[in-house]
N, C-alpha and C positions, 0 to 999 in steps of 0.2 A: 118599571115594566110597562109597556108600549103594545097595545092592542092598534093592527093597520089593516086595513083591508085597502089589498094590491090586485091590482089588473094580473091579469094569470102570465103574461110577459115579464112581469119585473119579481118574479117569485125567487124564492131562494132556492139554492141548485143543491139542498142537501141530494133531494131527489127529481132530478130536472125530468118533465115529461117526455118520455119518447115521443110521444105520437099527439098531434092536437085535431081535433076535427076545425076543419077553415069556416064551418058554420056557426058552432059553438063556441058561446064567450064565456067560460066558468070565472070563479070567483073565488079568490082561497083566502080564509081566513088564517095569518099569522101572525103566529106568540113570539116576538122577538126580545128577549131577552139580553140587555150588555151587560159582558163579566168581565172584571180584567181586560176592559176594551178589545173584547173580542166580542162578534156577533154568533148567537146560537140561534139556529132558527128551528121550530117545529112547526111542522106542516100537518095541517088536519084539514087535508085534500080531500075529496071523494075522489080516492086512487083508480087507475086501471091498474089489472096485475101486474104491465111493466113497471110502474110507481112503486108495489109492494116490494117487487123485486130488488128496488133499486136501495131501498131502504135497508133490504137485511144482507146489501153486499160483502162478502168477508171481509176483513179488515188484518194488518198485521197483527202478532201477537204483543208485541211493546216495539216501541218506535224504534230500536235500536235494528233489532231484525229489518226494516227499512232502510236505515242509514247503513249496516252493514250489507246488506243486498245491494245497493247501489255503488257503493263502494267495490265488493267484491265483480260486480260487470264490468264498470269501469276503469279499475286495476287488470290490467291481461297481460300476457304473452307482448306485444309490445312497448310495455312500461318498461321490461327490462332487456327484451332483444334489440328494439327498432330506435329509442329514445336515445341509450348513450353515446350510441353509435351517430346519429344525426346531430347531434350537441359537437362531437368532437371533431367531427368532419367541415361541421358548418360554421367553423372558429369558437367552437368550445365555449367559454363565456360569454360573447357577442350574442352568439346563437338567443341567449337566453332573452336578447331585447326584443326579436320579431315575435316570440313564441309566448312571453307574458302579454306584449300588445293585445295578440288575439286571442288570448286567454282572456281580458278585460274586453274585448269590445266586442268578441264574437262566442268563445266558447260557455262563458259564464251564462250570457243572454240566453242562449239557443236552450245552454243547460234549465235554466231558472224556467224557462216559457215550455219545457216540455213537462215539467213537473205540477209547475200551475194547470195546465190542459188538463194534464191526466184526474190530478187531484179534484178538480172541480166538477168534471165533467161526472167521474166515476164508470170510466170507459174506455174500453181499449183503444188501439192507434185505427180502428176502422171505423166505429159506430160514434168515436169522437167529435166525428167531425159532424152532426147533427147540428153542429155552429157553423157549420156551411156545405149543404150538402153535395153539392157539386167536386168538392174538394174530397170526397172518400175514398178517393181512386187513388189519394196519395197513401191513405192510410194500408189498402193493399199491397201497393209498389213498397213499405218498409215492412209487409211482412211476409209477404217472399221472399224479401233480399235476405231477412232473418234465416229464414227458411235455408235458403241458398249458404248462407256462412256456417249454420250446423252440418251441413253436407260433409264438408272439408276439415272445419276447425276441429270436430270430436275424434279426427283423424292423428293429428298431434297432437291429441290430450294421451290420444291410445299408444303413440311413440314413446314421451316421457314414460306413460304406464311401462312400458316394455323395456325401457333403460331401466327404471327402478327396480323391476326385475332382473335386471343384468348384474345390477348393482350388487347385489344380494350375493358374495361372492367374496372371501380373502382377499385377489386381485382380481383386479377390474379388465374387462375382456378386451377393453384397448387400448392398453397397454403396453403390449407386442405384437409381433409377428407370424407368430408361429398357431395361427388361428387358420381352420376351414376355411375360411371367407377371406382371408391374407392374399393376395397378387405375388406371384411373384417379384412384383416391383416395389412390396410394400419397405419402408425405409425408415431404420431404430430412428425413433426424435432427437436421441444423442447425439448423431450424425448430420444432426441438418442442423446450418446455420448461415449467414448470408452469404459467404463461397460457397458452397453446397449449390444455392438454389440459383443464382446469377440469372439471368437472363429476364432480368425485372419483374420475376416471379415472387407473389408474394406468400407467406407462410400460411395465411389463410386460404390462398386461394392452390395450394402444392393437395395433392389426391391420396398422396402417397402413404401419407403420415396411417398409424394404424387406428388414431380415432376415425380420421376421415372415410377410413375403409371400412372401417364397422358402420358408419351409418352408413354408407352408400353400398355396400357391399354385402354385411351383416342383415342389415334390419330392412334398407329399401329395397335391396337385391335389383339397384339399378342397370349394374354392367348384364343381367340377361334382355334389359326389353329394349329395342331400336332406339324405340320412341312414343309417341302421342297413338299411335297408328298400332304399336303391339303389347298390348298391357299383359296376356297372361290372363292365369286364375289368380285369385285371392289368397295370399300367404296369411297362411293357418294361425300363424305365430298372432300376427298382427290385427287378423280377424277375431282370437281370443280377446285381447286388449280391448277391444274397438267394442264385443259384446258386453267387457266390463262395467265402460265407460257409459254405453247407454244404459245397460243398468241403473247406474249410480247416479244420472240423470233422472230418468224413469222414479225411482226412490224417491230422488229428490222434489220431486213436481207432483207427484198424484195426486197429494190432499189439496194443494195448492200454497197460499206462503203460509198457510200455517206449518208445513212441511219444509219448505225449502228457507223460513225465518229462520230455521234452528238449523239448518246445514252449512249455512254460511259462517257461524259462529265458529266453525274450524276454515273454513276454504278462505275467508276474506280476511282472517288473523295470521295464519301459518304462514302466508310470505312474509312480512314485515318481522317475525320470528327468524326467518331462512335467510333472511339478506344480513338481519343483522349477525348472524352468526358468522355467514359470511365473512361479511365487511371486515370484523373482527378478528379473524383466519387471514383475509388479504392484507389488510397492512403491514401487518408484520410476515410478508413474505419480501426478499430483498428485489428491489426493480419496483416495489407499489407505488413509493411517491412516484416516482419518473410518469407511470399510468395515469394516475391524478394528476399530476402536471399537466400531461399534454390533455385531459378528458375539461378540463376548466383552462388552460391555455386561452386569453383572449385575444383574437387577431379581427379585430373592428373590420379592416379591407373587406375582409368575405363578405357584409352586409350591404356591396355596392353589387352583388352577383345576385340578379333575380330567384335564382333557386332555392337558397337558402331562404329568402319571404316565402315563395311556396312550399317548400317541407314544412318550416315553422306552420303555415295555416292548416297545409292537412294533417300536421300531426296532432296540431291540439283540436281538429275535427274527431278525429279517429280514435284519440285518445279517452276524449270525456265518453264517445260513443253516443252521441245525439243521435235522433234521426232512424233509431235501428227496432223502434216503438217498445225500446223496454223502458226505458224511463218513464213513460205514460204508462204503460203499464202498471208498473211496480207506487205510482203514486194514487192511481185511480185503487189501489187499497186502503189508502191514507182517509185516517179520520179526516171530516173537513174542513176544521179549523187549525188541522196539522201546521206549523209553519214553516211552509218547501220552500221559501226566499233563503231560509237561515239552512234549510239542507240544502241548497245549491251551491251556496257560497262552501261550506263546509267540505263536503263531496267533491267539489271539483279541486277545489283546494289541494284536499290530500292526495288527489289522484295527480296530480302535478309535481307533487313534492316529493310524491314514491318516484315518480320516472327521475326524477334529478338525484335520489339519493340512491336507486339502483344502479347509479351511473359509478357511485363508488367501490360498489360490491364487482360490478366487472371490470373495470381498468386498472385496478389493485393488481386483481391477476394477469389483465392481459401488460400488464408494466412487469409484471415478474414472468409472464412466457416469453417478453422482447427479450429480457436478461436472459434468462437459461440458452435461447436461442443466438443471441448478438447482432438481434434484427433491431430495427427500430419499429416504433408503437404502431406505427400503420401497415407495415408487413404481416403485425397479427390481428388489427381492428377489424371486426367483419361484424355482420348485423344479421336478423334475423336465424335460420335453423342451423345457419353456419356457427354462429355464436354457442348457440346452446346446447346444440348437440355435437360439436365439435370442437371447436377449440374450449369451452370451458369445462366439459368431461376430460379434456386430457391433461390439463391444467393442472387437474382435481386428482386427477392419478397419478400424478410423479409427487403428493405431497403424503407424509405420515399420516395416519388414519383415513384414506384416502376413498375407503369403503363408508365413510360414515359422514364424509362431507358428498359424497356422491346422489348416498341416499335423503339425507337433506334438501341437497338440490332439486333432484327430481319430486320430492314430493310438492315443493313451491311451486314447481311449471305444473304439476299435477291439480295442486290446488288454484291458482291461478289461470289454469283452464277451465275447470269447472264451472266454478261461479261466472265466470261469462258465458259459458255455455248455456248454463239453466236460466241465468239472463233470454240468453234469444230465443230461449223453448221459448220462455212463460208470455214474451209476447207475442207471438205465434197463438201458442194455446190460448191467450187472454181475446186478442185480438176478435178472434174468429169465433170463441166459444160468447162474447158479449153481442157477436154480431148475429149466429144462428145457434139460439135455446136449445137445440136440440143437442147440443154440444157439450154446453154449459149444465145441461142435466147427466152427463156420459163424461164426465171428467174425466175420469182414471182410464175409459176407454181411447179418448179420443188421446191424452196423453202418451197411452201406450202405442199407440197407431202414428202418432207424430214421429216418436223416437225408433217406433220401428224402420217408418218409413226413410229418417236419416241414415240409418244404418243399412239399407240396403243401399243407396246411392254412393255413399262412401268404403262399398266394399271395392269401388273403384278405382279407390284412391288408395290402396291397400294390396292392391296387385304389384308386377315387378314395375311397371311404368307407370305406376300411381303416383307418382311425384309427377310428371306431368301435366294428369289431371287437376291434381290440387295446385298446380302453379297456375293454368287456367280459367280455375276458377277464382285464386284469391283476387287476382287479375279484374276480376270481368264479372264476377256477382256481387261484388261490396264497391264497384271502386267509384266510377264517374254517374252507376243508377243512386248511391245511398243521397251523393253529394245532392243529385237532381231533384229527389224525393223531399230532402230537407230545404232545400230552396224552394220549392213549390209548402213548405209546410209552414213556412216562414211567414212567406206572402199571403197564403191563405188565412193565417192567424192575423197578421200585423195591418192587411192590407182591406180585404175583405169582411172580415169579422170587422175587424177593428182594434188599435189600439188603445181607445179610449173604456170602449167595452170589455175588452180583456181584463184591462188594470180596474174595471167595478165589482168584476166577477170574484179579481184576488183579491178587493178588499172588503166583498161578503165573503172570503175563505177568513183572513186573517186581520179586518180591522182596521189595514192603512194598506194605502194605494202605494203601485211603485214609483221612485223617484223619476224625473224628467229624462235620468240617463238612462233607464231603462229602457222607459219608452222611444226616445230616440234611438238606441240600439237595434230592437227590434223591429222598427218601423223604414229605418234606413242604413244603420251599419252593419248588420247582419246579413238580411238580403244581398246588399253589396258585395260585401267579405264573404259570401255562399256564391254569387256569380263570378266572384274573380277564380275560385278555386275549384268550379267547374271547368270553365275554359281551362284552366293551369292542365287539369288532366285531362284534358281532351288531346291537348295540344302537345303535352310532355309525354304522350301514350304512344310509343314507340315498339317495333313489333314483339309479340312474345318470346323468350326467350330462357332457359335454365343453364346459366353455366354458358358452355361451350353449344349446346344444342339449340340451335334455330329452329322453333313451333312450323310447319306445314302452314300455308296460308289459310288454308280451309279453317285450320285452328283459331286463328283470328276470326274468322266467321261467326265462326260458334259460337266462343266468346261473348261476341258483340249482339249476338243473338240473344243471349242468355241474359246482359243488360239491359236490352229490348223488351225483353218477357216480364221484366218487373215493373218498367218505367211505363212500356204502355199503359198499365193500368189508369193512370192517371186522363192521359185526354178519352179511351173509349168508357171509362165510367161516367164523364160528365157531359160526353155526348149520350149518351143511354139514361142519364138524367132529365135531361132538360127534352129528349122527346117521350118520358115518362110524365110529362107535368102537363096539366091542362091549361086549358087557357091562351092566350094571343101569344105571340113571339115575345114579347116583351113581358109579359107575366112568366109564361116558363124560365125567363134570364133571372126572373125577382125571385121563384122558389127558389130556384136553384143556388141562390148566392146571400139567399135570408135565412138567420135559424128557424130550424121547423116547428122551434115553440114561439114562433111572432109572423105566421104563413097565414094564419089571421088577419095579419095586417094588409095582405099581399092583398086582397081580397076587397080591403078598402082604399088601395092606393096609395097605402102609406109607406112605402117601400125607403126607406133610411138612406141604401146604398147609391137611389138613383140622386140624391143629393148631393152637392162640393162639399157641403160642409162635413158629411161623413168622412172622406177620403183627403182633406185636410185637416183633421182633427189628429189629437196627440194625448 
């Protein structure tokens, strides 16, 4: 046992000060303790109440509720929409070489360096950045964007809810024809096959079929709205769902993780239950291997097509879900000496491993819809809500017990929405309630007022031309601002703070510093690999579009408007910084880009960063 007495800058961050007077040099005696080569530290400060505070943080109720919470954000709606479909297209097992690359040199890093922050700090994606405070303005730009994806996404959670309702039924409503919402043009599936459709028309993309009808006709009641321009009121049907949904949110989040640790123990398991049930149903349907063939078919040429490196980078951006400040989040509950190296590698792991094994669960079937039909596998390959809400609901219905694999289904997209969803509440809610107390004392209020608030915006998305909107949005609130916000969140870690300091902080969390390849990751492949896949969607961001309907230009506006509204935060918070700082033009730069507990130092000119050595260190 080791008694030290530390200058107030090199203190342990069980409870890091918020606030330091630049006059005041305190003195903190600490009891440091090594167990099992781990450092404990306790702090017998003369606390401000931020200090007390910071001390009796809630915490998960067993570490698992963390690794499942993480897991269950991270696993979503495109592990199994967007993933097989981009594998099979982008030469199937080739694909898999760009998409592990940046799974090793960027997604794991980005993953590992947002759980460290959150962990250490003990603070959401805004008040985090007390390690550089100029940088807070990133921390708002990810949680508006958060903000922005609840709008839309609890909108398809409220879909699946209303198929599983559909579901709930002897036969499945589409089925046939002979439905309210049916067209006259609508066409038996037994009738269609490649003469049928000819004119290089593919089976995914044909309107006719009566699943295709039911969503678009049924549930979005798109054939009544123009366009972008005439949405209508809010259908009733989808507005029950959509209150369900934020309920069940709501529920989930009031107490905080002590609440939503234990909801995740059904939402972050039940898919891996549902795929394999699946899986298990699709192979032994006749035409699976053929699926499988072509879904792992490897054709190397494709990896000379620049595209296919960019899908690969933004899906395993999109995928792990950096950048979106739940993972700071959900670690700033973590005990301190938690060890988040070994939950990042784990975490990301399995979330990669789901999207390649969901690959099996759908191309089983869409290898047995090519057979029934006598198209081949790409006439029915299609990605996203085409997948899910249409071709593999009808799939589902030409098979025996065709109600009970239905209803399976959807409760997987049901629970596989959720758990991301209550992801992007809690950091939102975390975010904001660690940044203004008064919040953070009104929990279950301010929670309820979040979720209200989504749900009134997304009643817009719920009208007959609410697909529209939520194409709009998916478009232009997550897409080229999340990438922006994490490239600024990188460099302000890696670059400014520093990477030497970073890697001291994680080894007063857990004991040993990261390896060389971290730190070079973070410091320069990361960054890098964040700017390449900025420009990628700047430059591949071509105009809005659904289908056959061309967006109004103005739409684009908006849009671009809307990605505007998150990113600015970042340059007018760090201008509104540094003319909130006293002192010469060159002192204001040194608050601003020094942590606020060594502003101290700012004071005696010892500023780290105006140094090479800082900004060459590793």
């Amino acid at each position: 046992m080791n008694i030290q007495v530390l200058p107030e800058h090199k203190l342990s961050s069980v409870a890091p000060l918020k606030q330091f007077n630049v006059e005041k040099k305190e003195v903190e005696l600490i009891l440091v303790k090594e167990q099992n080569g781990v450092q404990y530290t306790n702090s017998s400060v003369v606390a401000s109440p931020s200090c007390a505070e910071e001390v009796d943080r809630e915490t998960w109720g067993k570490k698992l509720d963390f690794l499942l919470s993480v897991i269950g954000f991270a696993v979503d709606l495109a592990n199994v929409w967007r993933f097989p479909y981009l594998c099979y297209k982008n030469g199937g097992g080739a694909f898999l070489i760009p998409y592990i690359l940046f799974l090793f040199i960027a997604g794991m890093p980005l993953f590992y360096m947002e759980l460290a922050l959150g962990q250490y700090n003990r603070e959401g994606a805004a008040t985090v950045w007390k390690i550089c405070p100029a940088f807070k303005g990133v921390g708002y730009t990810v949680i508006v964007i958060a903000l922005y994806v609840g709008f839309y996404y609890n909108v398809i959670i409220a879909w699946s809810l209303y198929y599983l309702y559909a579901s709930l039924t002897s036969e499945l409503p589409w089925l046939r024809c002979n439905n309210l919402w049916n067209s006259p043009n609508c066409t038996d599936p037994k009738l269609i096959n490649g003469t049928f459709l000819g004119n290089g028309t593919s089976y995914a993309k044909y309107k006719n079929t009566p699943a295709a009808e039911f969503y678009e006709r049924g549930v979005l009641h798109i054939h009544e709205s123009k366009g972008i321009d005439d949405l209508g009121l809010p259908r009733w049907e989808l507005t029950i769902c959509l209150v369900m949904v934020v309920f069940i949110l709501y529920f989930s989040l009031w107490k905080g993780v002590k609440s939503s640790g234990k909801v995740v123990y059904i939402t972050a398991t039940m898919p891996y239950i549902v795929l394999l049930v699946l899986l298990i149903r699709g192979i032994t349907l006749p035409g699976a291997m053929n699926g499988i063939r072509a879904y792992l078919h490897i054709d190397l040429k494709k990896l000379n097509n620049p595209q296919v490196w960019i899908d690969a980078a933004t899906q395993i951006f999109y995928s792990l879900g950096a950048g979106f400040g739940v993972l700071i989040a959900f670690a700033s509950y973590n005990k301190f000496d938690n060890n988040c190296y070994r939950d990042a590698i784990l975490t990301s792991t399995i979330n990669c491993i789901t999207s390649f094994f969901s690959g099996f669960a759908i191309f089983s079937v869409l290898g047995y819809m090519a057979e029934q039909h006598g198209v081949n596998i790409k006439d029915v390959a299609t990605e996203g809500a085409g997948l899910v809400f249409i071709i593999y609901p009808e799939a589902i219905s030409t098979l025996p017990g065709s109600t009970f694999f239905a209803i399976v289904f959807f409760i997987m997209l049901l629970t596989l929405g959720i758990d991301s969803s209550m992801g992007g509440m809690e950091a939102v809610i975390t975010g904001l309630s660690d940044d203004f107390k008064i919040l953070k004392r009104n929990r279950k209020i301010f929670t309820f007022a979040t979720a209200f608030g989504t749900f009134l915006v997304a009643l817009l998305c719920v009208t007959n031309g609410g697909i529209y909107v939520l194409t709009l949005l998916d478009k232009y609130a997550a897409g080229t601002s999340i990438l922006f916000g994490v490239l600024i969140e990188a460099i302000g870690v890696s670059w400014f703070y520093g990477v030497d300091r970073f890697s001291e902080d994680i080894e007063r969390m857990m004991g040993f510093k990261p390896g060389i390849y971290w730190r070079l990751c973070w410091k320069f492949v990361s960054p890098v690999f964040l700017l390449f896949v900025v420009i990628a969607s700047i430059v591949t961001s071509g105009d809005l579009r659904y289908d056959d309907y061309t967006f109004p230009y103005w739409s684009n506006i908006v849009g671009w408007s809307i990605a505007l509204s998150s990113m600015l935060f970042v340059p007018i918070y760090a201008i509104y910084k540094f003319l909130s700082m006293p002192g010469s033009f060159k002192e204001r730069i040194a608050y601003c880009i020094t942590p606020e507990h060594e502003h101290h130092l700012v004071a005696e000119g010892n500023v780290r960063q105006f140094k090479l050595r800082h900004w060459l260190s590793i």
